[in-house]
N, C-alpha and C positions, 0 to 999 in steps of 0.2 A: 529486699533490695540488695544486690551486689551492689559494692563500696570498695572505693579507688584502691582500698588497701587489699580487698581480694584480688582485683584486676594485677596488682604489684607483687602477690603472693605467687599468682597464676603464671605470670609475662613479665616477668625480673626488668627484661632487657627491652620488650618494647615498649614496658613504661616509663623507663626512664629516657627513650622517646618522645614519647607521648607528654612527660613533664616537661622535658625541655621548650617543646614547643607552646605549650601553655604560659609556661614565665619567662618566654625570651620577649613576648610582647604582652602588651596588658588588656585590651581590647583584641575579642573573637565575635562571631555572631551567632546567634543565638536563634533559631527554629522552632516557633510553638505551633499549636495549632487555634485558629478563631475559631466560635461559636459555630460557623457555617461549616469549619472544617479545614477551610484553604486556611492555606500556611500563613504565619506573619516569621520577619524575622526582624532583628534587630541585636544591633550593639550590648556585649554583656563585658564585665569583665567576669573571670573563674580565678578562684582559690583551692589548693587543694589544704585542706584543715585536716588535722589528722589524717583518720580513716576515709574521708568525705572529700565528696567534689563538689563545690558549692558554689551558688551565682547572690548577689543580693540584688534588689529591685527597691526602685525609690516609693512610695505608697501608692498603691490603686494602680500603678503602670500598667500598661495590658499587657505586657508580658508574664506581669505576675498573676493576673486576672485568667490570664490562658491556662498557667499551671498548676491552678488554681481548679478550674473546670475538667480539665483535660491535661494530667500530669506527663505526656511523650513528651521528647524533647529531644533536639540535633543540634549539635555543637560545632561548630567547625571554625578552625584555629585558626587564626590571620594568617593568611597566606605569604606574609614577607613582599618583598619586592618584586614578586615576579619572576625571579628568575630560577625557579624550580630547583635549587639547589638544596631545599631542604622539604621532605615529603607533608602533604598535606593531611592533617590532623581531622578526623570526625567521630564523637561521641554519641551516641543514643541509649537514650533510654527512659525513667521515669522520672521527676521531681519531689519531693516531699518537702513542705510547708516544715520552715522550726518553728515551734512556738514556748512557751513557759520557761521554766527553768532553764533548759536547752541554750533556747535562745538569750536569756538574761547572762549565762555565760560566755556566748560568744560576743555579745555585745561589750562586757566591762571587759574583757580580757582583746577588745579592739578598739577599744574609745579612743585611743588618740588616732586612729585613722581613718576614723569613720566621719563620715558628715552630719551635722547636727538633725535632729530631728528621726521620725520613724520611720522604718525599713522592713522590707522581706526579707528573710533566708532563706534558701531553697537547697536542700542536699542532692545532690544528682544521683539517682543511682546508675550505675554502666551495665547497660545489656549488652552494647554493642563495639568496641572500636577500630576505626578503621584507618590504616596508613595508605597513601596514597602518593605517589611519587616517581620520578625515572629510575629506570632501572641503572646497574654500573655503569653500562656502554652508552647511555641515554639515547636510546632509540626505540624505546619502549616502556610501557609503565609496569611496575612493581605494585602490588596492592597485596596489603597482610593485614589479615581479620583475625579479630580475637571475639570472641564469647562465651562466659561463664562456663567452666565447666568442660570447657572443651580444647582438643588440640589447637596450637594456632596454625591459620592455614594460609600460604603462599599463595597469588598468581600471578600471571606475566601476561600484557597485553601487547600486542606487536603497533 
């Protein structure tokens, strides 16, 4: 699994990008896949924890249920107002389930902000990320991909 902090080791400057837009709001949405295949999405908030990207789930949610089945996953960061000033945020890649010890750590070292009762942890790993946005001159779109291992790469859409 690549883990946010390779993505950070890779792409210095467009992850810290990529952070900003994750904690400038707290609610993004969240892309699994159902049983059948078709897509479900829904409300997540994201933490980055360490090295990790991480979503939690309240019990048995099917969003957890999906990632559960079928660990892909597309993230895409609240879009703000509207008014394109700040490029749009999108993640892919796989989910893993924290469990045991793992999880009993991240749980006491967040008890006071967590809500009572049991939870999913899900660490995201990043296959993919994508920026999304007007270019300087705004009359065209900017798009820069990053993935593991590789150059990052530019394009310009008219």
């Amino acid at each position: 699994m690549t883990t946010w902090k390779q993505f950070e080791d890779e792409a210095p400057e467009l992850a810290k990008v990529v952070r900003a837009q994750l904690t400038v709001t707290k609610h993004h949405v969240l892309a699994t896949l159902r049983a059948d295949g078709s897509p479900r999405v829904c409300g997540t908030e994201a933490a980055i924890e360490g090295e990790h990207l991480t979503i939690g789930s309240m019990p048995q949610a099917r969003k957890a249920l999906d990632l559960r089945r079928d660990p892909r996953y597309a993230l895409h960061t609240n879009p703000g107002d509207g008014s394109l000033t700040v490029p749009d945020v999108k993640i892919s890649g796989r989910a893993t389930e924290v469990f045991g010890p793992e999880f009993d750590a991240y749980q006491s070292a967040h008890q006071a902000e967590l809500p009572p009762g049991p939870f999913h942890l899900f660490r995201l790993g990043v296959d993919e990320v994508v920026l999304a946005g007007l270019n300087d001159t705004r009359n065209g779109m900017e798009i820069t991909l990053w993935r593991p291992g590789r150059p990052i790469e530019t394009f310009q859409r008219s």
